[in-house]
N, C-alpha and C positions, 0 to 999 in steps of 0.2 A: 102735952105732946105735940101739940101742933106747931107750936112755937122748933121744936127743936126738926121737925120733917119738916118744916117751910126753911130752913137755915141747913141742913139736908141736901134739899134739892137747889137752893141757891148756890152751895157749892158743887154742887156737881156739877153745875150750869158755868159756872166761873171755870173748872177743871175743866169743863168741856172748850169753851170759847179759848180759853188760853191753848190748851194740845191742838185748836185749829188753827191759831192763831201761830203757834211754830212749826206747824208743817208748812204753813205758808209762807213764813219764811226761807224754813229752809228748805222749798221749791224752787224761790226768786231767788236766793242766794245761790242756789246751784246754776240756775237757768244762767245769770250775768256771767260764771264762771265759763261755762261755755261758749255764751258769746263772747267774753276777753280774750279765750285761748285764740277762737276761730281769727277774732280782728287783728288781737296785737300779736299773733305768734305765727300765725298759718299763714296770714295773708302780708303779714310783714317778710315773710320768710321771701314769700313766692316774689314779693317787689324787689327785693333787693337780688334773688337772682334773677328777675328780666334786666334789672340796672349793670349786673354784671354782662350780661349777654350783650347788651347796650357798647358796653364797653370794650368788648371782643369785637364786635361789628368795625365801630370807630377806630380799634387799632389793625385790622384787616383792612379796612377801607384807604388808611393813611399809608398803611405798606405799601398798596400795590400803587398811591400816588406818589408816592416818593421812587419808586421805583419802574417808574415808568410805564403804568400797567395800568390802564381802565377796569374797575373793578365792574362787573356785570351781575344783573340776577340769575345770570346760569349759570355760579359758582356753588357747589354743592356747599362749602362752606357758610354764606351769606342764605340757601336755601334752609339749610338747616336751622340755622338761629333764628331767622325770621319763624318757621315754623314751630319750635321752641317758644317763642316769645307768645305765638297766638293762642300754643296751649297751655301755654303760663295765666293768661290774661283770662283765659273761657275756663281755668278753673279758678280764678279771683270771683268771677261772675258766680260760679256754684254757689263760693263759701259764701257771697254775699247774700244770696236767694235764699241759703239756709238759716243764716243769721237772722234775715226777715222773717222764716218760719220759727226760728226759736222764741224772737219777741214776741211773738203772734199767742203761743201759748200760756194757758191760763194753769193756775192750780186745780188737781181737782173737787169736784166738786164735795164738801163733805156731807156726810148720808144723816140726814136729821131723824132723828125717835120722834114716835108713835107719840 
């Protein structure tokens, strides 16, 4: 009998290390998905509208010089985008801070027997 409760608890010990062994997985597999959305989809999102905003800038800027008109910072229009753009930029900064906090996390700990 001893033979078959030493092979017993070998596999429980195998069943056990393996069920920790995929939660840990699929912890770090969740954790990347998160940080992918945050990098490739949020913060690509937020670049491409300041690029746009950019672009409104430069064809407001070119009107008013083709037209005769010194463009100044006390157009509500040029106020607006600029400030647009700053809180485009200070939420990139968020997602980035958050991203570092998501790498940062670990799986948790699993609870060992007596």
């Amino acid at each position: 009998m001893a033979i078959i409760d030493e092979l017993k608890k070998k596999t429980e010990e195998g069943l056990k290390t393996l069920k920790e062994t995929a939660q840990d997985l699929a912890f770090n597999v969740e954790k990347q998905a998160k940080i992918g959305k945050r990098k490739y989809v949020d913060i690509s999102k937020l670049q491409r509208s300041i690029h746009n905003v950019y672009a409104e800038i430069g064809e407001y800027v070119h009107d008013q010089f083709t037209s005769g008109r010194a463009p100044t910072m006390d157009s509500p229009f040029l106020k607006e985008r600029v400030s647009s753009i700053t809180r485009m930029k200070l939420e990139i900064r968020d997602i980035e801070e958050e991203i570092d906090d998501i790498q940062k996390t670990q799986p948790p700990k699993h609870d060992e027997e007596p």
